[in-house]
KOLBALUM-464237 format. One record per residue (C-alpha): residue number from 1; residue in three letters; x, y, z. Coordinates in steps of 0.5 Angstrom, whole numbers. Each point is the difference from the previous one (the first is absolute). Example, Ala and Ser with C-alpha at 12.3 -4.5 7.8 and 13.67 -1.06 7.14 Angstrom:
1/ALA/25/-9/16
2/SER/2/7/-2
This chain:
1/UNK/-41/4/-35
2/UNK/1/-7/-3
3/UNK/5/4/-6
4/UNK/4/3/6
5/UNK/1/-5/3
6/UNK/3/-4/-6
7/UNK/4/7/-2
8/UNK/3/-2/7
9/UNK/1/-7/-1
10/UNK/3/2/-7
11/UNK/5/4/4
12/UNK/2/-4/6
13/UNK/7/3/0
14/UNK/-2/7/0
15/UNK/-5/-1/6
16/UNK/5/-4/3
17/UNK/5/6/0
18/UNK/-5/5/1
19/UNK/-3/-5/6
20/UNK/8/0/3
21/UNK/1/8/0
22/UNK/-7/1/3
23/UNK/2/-5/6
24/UNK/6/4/0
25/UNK/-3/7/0
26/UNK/-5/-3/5
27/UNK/6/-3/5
28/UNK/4/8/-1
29/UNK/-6/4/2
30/UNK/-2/-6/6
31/UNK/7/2/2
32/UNK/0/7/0
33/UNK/-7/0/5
34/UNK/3/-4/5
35/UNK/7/3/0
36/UNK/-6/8/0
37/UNK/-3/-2/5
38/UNK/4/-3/5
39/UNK/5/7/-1
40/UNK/-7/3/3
41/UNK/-1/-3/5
């Protein structure tokens, strides 16, 4: 866990993209639940 967590760090760009397009895949797809479930009910 210890070397991961140095790899990570190493690489703070790369997670910081990788961490903007997860919150950006997480908001679309909140978005998308919402907007299905209010067209059923």
């Amino acid at each position: 866990m210890n070397i991961r967590f140095a790899h990570v760090r190493q690489q703070a760009g790369h997670t910081l993209l990788e961490l903007t397009i997860a919150v950006a895949l997480g908001l679309v797809v909140t978005l998308g639940a919402l907007s299905a479930y209010r067209t059923q009910r």
